[in-house]
N, C-alpha and C positions, 0 to 999 in steps of 0.2 A: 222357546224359540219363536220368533215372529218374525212368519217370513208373509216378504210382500210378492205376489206374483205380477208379470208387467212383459208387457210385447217388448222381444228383444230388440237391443240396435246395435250398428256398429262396433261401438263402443264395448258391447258384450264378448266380444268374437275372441278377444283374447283367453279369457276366462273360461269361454267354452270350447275352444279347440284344446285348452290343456286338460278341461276335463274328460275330453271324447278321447283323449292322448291315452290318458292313462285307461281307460276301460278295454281302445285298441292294444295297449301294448302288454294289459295283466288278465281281459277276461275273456269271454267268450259269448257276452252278450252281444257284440257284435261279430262278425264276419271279415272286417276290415284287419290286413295284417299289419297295415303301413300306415301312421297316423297321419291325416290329410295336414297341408299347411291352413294357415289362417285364410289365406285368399281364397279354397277350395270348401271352406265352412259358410262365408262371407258371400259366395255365390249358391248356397244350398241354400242359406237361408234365403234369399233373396227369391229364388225361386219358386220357395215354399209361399213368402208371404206374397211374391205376383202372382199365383193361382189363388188367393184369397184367403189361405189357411192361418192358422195360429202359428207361431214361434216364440215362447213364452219364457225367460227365464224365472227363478226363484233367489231371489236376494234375502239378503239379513244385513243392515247394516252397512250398506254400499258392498257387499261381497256377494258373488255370484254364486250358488250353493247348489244350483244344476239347472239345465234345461229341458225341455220338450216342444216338440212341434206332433202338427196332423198333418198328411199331406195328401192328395188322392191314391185310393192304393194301388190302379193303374189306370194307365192312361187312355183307356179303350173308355168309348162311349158308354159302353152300359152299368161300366163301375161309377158312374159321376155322382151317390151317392152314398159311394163306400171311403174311407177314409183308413188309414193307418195311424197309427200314434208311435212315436220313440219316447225315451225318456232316460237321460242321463244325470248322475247326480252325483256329487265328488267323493272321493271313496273314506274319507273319512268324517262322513257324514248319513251315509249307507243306514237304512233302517229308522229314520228318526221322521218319518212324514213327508217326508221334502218329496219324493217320487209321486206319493198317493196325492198330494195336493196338487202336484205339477199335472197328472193326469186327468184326474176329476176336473179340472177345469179346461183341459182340453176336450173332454166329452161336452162340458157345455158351449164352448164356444162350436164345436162340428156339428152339433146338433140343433144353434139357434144358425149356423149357416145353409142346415137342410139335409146334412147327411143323416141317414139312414143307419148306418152299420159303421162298427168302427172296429180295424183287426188289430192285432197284435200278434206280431213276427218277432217271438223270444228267441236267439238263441240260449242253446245249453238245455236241455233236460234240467240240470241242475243248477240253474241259475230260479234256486226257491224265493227271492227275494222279487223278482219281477213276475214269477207266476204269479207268486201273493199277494201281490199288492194287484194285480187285474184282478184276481179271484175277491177281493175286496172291495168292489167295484162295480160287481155286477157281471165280470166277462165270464165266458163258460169257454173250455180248451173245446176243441172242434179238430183236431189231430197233432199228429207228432209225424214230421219228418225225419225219417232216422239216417245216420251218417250220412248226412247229404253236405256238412262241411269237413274240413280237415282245420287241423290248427292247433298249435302248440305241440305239435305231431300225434295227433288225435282225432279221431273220427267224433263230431259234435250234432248234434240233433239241435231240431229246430222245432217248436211248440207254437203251434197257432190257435190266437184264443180270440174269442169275438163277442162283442155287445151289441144290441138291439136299441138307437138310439129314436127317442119321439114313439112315433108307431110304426115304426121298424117296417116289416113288412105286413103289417094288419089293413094298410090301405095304398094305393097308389099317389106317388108326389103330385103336388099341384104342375 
């Protein structure tokens, strides 16, 4: 497989609301129970790359094979460098690199931007396919929210895992 990674546009929005569709309407890696329409993706992303961040898909062959963005992980001053990462990838393609590459280079793009830390807000406990690929990566879990979602009529947990980007906290930003 050779995939190219490349800042998403427009043009992507289609490809990647149905593949957020389908993670909304079968998994638990997100929290969302209603899959946004295109025009609600199309202003996410928009939003992500006006604060300066990445929103990157993975192509093969003119075919969209998943995305990811960073975005700041909140909006208060003293997070300015902390960053979050997503990462969605079609589900019949699940397990083949596309996630780890899609993220890996979103550590480097967060990291040549200045952040510091970068989290990862898993849902699922058992969503072993997104611990793994952070844990392959470099990220360390740093706790576990339990039943703090509902969904598919289930109480779902949520795993928070974090990496140390640059020098992390070993010196203070310019």
């Amino acid at each position: 497989m050779t995939i190219l990674l490349r800042d998403a546009t427009d043009a992507d929005i289609p490809a990647m609301t149905a593949i957020y569709a389908h993670h909304v309407q079968h998994g638990t890696g997100t929290f969302e129970e209603n899959p946004p329409e295109q025009a609600d993706v199309a202003a996410r992303m928009a939003k992500v790359q006006a604060a300066g961040c990445a929103w990157l898909v993975a192509e093969e062959d003119g075919r969209i094979l998943g995305y990811g963005y960073f975005a700041p992980f909140r909006e208060r001053s003293a997070y300015r460098f902390t960053a979050e990462d997503s990462v969605y990838v079609r589900d019949d393609i699940r397990g083949q690199g596309v996630g780890k590459a899609l993220v890996a280079e979103l550590l480097t793009r967060a990291e040549a931007r200045g952040f510091r830390q970068m989290i990862a807000v898993i849902g699922d406990t058992e969503n072993v396919g997104s611990i793994g690929l952070h844990l392959s990566l470099g990220f360390r879990q740093i706790g576990v929210l339990k039943a703090v979602g509902m969904k598919f009529g289930r109480w779902v947990d949520v795993v928070q895992m974090q990496k140390a980007l640059g020098e992390g906290e070993r010196s203070l930003p310019p």
